[in-house]
C-alpha positions as CSV (number, residue, x, y, z in Angstrom):
1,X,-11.1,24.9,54.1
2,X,-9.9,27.9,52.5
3,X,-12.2,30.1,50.3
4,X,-9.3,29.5,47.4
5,X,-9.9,25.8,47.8
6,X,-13.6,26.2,48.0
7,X,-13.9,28.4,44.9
8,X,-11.0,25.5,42.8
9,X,-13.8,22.4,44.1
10,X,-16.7,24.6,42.5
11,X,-15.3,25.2,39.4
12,X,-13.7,21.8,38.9
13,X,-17.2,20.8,39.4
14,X,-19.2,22.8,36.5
15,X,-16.4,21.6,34.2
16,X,-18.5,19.0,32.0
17,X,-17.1,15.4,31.8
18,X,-17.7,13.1,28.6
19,X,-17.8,9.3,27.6
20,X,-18.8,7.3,25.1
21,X,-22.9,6.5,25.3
22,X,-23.9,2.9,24.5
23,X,-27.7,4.9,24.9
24,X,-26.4,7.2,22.6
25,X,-25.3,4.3,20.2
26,X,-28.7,2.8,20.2
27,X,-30.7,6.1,19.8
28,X,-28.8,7.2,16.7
29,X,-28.6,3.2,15.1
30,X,-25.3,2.8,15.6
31,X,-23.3,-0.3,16.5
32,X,-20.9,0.4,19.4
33,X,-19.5,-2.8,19.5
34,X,-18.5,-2.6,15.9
35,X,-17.1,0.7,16.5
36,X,-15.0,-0.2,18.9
37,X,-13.8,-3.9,17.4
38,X,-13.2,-1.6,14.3
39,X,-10.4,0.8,16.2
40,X,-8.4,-2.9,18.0
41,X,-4.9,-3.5,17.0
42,X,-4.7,-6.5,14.1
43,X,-3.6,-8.7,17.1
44,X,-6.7,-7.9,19.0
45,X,-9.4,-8.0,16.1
46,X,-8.2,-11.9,15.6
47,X,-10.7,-12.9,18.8
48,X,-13.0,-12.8,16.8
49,X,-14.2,-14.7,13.8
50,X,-16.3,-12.5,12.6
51,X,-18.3,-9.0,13.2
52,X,-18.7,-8.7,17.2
53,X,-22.7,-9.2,18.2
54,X,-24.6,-6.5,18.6
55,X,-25.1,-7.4,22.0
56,X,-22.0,-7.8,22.5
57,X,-20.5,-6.6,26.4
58,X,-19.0,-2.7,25.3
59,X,-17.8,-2.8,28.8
60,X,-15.4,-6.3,27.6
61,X,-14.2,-4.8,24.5
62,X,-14.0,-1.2,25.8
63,X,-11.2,-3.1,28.3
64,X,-9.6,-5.1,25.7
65,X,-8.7,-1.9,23.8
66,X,-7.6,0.0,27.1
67,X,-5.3,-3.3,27.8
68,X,-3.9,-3.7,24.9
69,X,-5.0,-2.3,21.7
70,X,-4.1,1.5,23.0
71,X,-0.5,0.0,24.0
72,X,0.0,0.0,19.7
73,X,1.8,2.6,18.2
74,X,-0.7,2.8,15.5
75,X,-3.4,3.8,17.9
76,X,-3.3,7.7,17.7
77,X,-1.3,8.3,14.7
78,X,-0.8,12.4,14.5
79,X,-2.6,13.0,11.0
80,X,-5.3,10.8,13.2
81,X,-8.9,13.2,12.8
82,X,-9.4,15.3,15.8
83,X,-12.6,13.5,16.4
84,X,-11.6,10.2,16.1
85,X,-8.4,11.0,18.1
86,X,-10.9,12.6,20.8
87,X,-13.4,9.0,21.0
88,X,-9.7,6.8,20.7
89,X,-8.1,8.7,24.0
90,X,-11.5,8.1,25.8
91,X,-11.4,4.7,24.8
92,X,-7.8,4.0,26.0
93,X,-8.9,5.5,29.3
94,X,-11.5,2.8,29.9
95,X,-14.4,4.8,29.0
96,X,-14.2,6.6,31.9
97,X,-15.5,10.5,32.2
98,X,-12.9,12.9,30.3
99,X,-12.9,17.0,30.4
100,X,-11.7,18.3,27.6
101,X,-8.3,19.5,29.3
102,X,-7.7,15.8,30.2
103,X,-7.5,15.0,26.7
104,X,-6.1,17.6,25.3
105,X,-3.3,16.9,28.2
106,X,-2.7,13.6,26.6
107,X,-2.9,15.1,22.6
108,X,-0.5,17.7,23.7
109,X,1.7,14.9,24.9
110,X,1.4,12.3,21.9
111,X,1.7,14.2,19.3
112,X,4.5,16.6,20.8
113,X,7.4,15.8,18.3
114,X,5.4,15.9,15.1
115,X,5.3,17.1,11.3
116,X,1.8,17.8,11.8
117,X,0.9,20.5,14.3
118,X,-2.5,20.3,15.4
119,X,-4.7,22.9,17.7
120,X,-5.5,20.6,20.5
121,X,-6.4,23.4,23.3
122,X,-8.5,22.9,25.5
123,X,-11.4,25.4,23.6
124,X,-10.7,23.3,20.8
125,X,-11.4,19.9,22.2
126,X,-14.5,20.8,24.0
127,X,-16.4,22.4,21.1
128,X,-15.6,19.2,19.2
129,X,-17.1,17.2,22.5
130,X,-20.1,19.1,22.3
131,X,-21.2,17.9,18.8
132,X,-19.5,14.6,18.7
133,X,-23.0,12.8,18.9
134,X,-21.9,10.3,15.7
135,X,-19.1,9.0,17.8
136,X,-21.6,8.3,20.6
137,X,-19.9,10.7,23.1
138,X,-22.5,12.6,25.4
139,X,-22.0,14.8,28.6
140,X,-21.8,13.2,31.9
């Protein structure tokens, strides 16, 4: 392997991942099933008859919006708050570990074409990771 390749691996490495926390969730008295049942399309939210359980499966509902509640147009609206755009995109990826250059990546992308330019850098994205403990998100 090449010392280039070696040196790419390393940092790619000490680049810090996030995700939403259900830990997190419980520690801070919050209800992360509601949390998420609150950001499902209409279509979506009509499973269920009332408020979700609070022991309700995250991992079930975490799906549900990656499936199908993402696919809405409505989902990451541009005048959406960073914050909440930040836990939606991790949402829509399944809850699986983000960087902050992956989702910037797909903020840059969304909100291309609109009236509302936004600072969605990289810099910008992981400083609002970093202290994003209402939303539940933690460091990998």
């Amino acid at each position: 392997m090449t010392e280039q390749k070696v040196q790419d691996e390393a940092s790619e490495e000490n680049v810090p991942q996030f995700f939403i926390s259900q830990e997190q969730a419980l520690q801070i008295g919050r209800s992360l099933p509601l949390m998420i049942v609150g950001r499902m399309s209409y279509t979506d939210k009509q499973a269920f008859d009332q408020d979700p359980d609070p022991a309700a499966d995250v991992k079930e509902l975490i799906a549900r919006v990656a499936a199908s509640s993402s696919k809405d147009p409505d989902f990451l609206l541009p005048d959406t708050p960073l914050k909440e755009a930040i836990f939606r995109v991790i949402l829509a990826h399944g809850n699986e570990p983000m960087t902050a250059e992956d989702i910037s990546e797909i903020l840059t992308e969304r909100w291309a074409m609109t009236a509302y330019p936004r600072d969605v850098t990289p810099q910008v994205i992981q400083r609002l990771l970093e202290n994003s403990s209402t939303y539940c998100i933690i460091k990998v």
